[in-house]
DSSP file (Angstrom, degrees, kcal/mol; ACC not computed):
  #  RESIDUE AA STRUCTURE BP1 BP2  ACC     N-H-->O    O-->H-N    N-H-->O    O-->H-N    TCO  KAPPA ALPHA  PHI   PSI    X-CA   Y-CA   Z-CA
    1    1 A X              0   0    0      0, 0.0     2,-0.1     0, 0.0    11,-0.0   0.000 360.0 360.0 360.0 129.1   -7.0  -16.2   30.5
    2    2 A X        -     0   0    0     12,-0.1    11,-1.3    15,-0.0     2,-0.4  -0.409 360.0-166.1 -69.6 156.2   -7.2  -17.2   26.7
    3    3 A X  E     +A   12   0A   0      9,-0.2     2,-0.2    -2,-0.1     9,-0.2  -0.806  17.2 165.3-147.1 111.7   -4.0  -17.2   24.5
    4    4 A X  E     -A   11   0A   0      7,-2.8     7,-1.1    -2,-0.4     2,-0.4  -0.443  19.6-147.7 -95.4 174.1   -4.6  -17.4   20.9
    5    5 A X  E     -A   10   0A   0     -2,-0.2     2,-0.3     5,-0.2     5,-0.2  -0.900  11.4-170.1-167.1 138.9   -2.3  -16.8   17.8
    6    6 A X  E >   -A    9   0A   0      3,-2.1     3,-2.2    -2,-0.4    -2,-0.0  -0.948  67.2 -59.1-121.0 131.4   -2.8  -15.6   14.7
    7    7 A X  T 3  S-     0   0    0     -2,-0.3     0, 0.0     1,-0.2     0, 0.0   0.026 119.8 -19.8  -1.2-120.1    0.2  -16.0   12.7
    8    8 A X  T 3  S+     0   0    0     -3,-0.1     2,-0.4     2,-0.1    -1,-0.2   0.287 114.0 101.4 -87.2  -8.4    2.7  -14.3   14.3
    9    9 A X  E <   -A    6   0A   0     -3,-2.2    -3,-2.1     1,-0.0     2,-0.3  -0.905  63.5-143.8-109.7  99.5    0.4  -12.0   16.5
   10   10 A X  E     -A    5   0A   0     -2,-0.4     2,-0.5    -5,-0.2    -5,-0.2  -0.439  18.1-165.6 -92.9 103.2    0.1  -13.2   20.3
   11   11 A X  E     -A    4   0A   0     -7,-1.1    -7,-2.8    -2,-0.3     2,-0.8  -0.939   2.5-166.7-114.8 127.8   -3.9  -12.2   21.3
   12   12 A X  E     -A    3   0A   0     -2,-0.5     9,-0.3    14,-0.5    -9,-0.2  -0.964  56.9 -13.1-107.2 126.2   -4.1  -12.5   25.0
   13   13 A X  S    S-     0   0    0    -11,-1.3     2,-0.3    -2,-0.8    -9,-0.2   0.242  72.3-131.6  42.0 166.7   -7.9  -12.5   26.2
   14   14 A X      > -     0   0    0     -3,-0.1     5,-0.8     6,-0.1     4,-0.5  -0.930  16.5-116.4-150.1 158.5  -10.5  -11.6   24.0
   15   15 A X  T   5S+     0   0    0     -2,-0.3     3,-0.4     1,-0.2    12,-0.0   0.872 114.0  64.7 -65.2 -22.7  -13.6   -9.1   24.4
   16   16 A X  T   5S+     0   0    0      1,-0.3    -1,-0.2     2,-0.1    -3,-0.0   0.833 112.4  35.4 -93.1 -35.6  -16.1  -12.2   24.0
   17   17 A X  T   5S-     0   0    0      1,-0.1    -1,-0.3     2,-0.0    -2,-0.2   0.465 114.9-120.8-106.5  27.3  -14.5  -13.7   27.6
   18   18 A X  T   5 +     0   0    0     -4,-0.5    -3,-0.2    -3,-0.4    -2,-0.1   0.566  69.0 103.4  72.2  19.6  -14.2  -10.6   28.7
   19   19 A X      < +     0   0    0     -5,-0.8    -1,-0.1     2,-0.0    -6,-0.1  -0.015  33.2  72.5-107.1-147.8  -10.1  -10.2   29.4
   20   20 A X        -     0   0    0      1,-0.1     2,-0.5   -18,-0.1    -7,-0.1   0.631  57.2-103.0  70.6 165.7   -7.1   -8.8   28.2
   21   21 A X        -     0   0    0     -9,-0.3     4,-0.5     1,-0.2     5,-0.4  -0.956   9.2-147.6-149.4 172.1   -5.6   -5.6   27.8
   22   22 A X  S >  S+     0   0    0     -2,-0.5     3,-0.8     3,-0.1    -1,-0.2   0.893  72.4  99.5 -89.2 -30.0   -5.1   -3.5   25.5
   23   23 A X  T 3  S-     0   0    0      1,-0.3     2,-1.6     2,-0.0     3,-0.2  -0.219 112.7  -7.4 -37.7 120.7   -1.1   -2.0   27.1
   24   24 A X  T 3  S+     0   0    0      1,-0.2    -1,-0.3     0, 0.0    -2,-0.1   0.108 126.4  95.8  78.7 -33.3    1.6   -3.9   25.0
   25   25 A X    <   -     0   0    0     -2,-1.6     2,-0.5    -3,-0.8    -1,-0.2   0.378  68.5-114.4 -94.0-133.1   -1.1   -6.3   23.2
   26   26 A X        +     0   0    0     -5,-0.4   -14,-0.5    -3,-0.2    -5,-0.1  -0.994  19.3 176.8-153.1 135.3   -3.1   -6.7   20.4
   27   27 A X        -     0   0    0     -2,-0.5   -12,-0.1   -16,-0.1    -1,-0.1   0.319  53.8-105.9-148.8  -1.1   -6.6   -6.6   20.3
   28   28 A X  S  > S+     0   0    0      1,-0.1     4,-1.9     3,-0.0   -17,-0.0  -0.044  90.1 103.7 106.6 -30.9   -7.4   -7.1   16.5
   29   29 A X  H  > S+     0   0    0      1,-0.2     4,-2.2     2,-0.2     3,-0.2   0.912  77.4  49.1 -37.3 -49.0   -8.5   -3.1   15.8
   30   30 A X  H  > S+     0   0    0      1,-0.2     4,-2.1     2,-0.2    -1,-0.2   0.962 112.5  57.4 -88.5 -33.6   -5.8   -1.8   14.2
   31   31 A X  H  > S+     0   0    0      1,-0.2     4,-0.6     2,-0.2    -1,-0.2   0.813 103.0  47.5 -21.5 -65.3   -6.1   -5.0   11.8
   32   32 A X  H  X S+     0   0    0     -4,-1.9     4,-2.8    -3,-0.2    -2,-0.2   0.722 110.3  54.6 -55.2 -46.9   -9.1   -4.8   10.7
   33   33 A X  H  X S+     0   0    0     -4,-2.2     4,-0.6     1,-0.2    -1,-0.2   0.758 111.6  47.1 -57.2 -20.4   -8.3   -1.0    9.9
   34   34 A X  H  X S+     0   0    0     -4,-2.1     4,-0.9     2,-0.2    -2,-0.2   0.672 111.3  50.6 -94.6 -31.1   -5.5   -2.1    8.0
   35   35 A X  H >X S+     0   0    0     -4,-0.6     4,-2.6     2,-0.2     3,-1.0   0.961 116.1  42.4 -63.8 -68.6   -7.8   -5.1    6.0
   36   36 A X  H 3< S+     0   0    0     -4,-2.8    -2,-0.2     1,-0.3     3,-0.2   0.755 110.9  54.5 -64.0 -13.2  -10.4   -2.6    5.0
   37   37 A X  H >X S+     0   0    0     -4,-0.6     3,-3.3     1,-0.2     4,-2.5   0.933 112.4  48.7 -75.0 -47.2   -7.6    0.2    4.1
   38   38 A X  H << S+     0   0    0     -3,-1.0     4,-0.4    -4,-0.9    -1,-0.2   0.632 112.2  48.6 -74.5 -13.9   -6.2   -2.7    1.8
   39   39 A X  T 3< S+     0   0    0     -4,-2.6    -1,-0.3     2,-0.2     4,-0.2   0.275 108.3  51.7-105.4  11.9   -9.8   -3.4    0.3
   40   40 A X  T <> S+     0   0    0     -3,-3.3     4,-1.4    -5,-0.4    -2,-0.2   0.779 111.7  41.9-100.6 -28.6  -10.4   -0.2   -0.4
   41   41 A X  H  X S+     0   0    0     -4,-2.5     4,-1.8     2,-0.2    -2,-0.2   0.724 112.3  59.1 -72.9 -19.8   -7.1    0.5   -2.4
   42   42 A X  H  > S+     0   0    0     -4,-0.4     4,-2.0     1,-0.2     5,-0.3   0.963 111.8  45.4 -72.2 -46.2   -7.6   -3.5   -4.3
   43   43 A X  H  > S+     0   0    0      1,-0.3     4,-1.4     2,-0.2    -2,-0.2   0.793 107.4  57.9 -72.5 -29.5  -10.9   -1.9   -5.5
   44   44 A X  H  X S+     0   0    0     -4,-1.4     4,-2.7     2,-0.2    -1,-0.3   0.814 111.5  39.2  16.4 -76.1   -9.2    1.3   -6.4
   45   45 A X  H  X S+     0   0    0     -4,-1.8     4,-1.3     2,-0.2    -2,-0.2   0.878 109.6  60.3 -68.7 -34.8   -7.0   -0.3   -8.7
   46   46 A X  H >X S+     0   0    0     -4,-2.0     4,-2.6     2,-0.3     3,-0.9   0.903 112.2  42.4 -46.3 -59.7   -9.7   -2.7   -9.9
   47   47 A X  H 3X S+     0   0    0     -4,-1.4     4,-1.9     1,-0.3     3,-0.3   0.970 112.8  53.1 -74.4 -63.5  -11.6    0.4  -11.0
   48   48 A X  H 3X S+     0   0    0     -4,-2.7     4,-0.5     2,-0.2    -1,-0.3   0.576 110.7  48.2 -48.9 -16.0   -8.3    2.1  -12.4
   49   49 A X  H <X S+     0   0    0     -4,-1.3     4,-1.0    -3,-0.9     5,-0.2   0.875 109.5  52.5 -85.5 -48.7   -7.6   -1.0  -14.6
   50   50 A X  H >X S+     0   0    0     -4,-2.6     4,-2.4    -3,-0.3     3,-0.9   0.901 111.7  48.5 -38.0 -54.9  -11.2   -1.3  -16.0
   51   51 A X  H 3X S+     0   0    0     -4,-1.9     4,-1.5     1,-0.2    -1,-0.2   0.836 110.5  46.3 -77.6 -38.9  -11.0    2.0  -17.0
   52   52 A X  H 3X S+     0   0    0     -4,-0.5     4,-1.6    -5,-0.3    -1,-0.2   0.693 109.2  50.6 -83.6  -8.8   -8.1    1.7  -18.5
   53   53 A X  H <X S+     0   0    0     -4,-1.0     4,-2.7    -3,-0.9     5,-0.3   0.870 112.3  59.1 -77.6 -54.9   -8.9   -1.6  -20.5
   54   54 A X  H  < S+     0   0    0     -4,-2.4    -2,-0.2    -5,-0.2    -3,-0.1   0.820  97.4  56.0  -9.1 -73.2  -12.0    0.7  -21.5
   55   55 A X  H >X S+     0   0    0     -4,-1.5     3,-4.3     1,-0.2     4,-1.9   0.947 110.1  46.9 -35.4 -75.3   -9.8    3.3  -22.9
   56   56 A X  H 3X S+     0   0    0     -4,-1.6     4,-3.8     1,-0.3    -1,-0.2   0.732 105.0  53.3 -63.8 -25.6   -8.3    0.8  -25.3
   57   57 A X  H 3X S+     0   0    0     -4,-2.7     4,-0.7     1,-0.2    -1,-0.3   0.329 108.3  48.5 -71.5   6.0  -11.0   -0.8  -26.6
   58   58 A X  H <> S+     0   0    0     -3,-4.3     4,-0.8    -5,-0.3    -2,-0.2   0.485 113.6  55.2-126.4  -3.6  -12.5    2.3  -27.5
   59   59 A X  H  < S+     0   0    0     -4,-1.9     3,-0.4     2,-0.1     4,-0.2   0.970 110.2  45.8  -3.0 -89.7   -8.6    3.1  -29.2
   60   60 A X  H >X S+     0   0    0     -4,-3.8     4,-5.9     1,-0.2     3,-4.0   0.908 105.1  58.1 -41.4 -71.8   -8.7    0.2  -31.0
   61   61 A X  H 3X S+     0   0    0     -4,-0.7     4,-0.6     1,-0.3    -1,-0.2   0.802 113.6  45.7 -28.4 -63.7  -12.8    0.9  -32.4
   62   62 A X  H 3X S+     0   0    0     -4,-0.8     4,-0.5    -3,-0.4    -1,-0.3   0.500 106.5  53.7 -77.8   3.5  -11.4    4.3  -34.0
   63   63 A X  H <> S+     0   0    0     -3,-4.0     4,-2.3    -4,-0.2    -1,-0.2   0.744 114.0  40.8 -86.1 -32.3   -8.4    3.0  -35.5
   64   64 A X  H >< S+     0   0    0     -4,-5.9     2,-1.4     1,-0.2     3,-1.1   0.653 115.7  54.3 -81.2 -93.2  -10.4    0.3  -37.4
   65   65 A X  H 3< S+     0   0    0     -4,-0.6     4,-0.5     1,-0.3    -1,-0.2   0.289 110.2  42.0   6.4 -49.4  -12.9    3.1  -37.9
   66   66 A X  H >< S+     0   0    0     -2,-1.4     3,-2.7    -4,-0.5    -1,-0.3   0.991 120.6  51.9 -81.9 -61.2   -9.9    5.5  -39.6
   67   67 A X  T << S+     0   0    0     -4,-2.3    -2,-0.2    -3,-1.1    -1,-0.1   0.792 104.1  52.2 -39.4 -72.0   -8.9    2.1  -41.4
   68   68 A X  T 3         0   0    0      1,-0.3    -1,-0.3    -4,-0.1    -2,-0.2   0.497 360.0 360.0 -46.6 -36.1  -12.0    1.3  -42.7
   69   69 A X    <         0   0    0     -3,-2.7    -1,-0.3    -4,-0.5    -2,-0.2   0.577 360.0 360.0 -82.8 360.0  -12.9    4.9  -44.5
């Protein structure tokens, strides 16, 4: 039987040598659900900060525009 660790997280067998179980352990699924959950909300915000830099630079353009007349 393998025993790995990942930081703090105790993987006892692994699907590739064909042991472990899943009662009481860890088996890397709900991880991974929990990475992509966290890379869909960084890109989320990504998007919501572009857009909002957007916004101001196109402020700014009509306020020297109002200046300007």
């Amino acid at each position: 039987m393998a025993l790995k660790w990942i930081g703090n997280i105790e993987i006892i067998g692994s699907s590739h040598l064909g042991g472990g179980t899943s009662e009481g352990r860890y088996d890397g699924e709900m991880e991974k659900r929990r990475w992509k959950k966290k890379e869909g909300e960084k890109k989320e915000k990504r998007k919501k900060k572009k857009k909002k830099k957007k916004k101001q630079e196109e402020e700014k353009k009509q306020k020297k525009k109002k200046r300007l007349k």
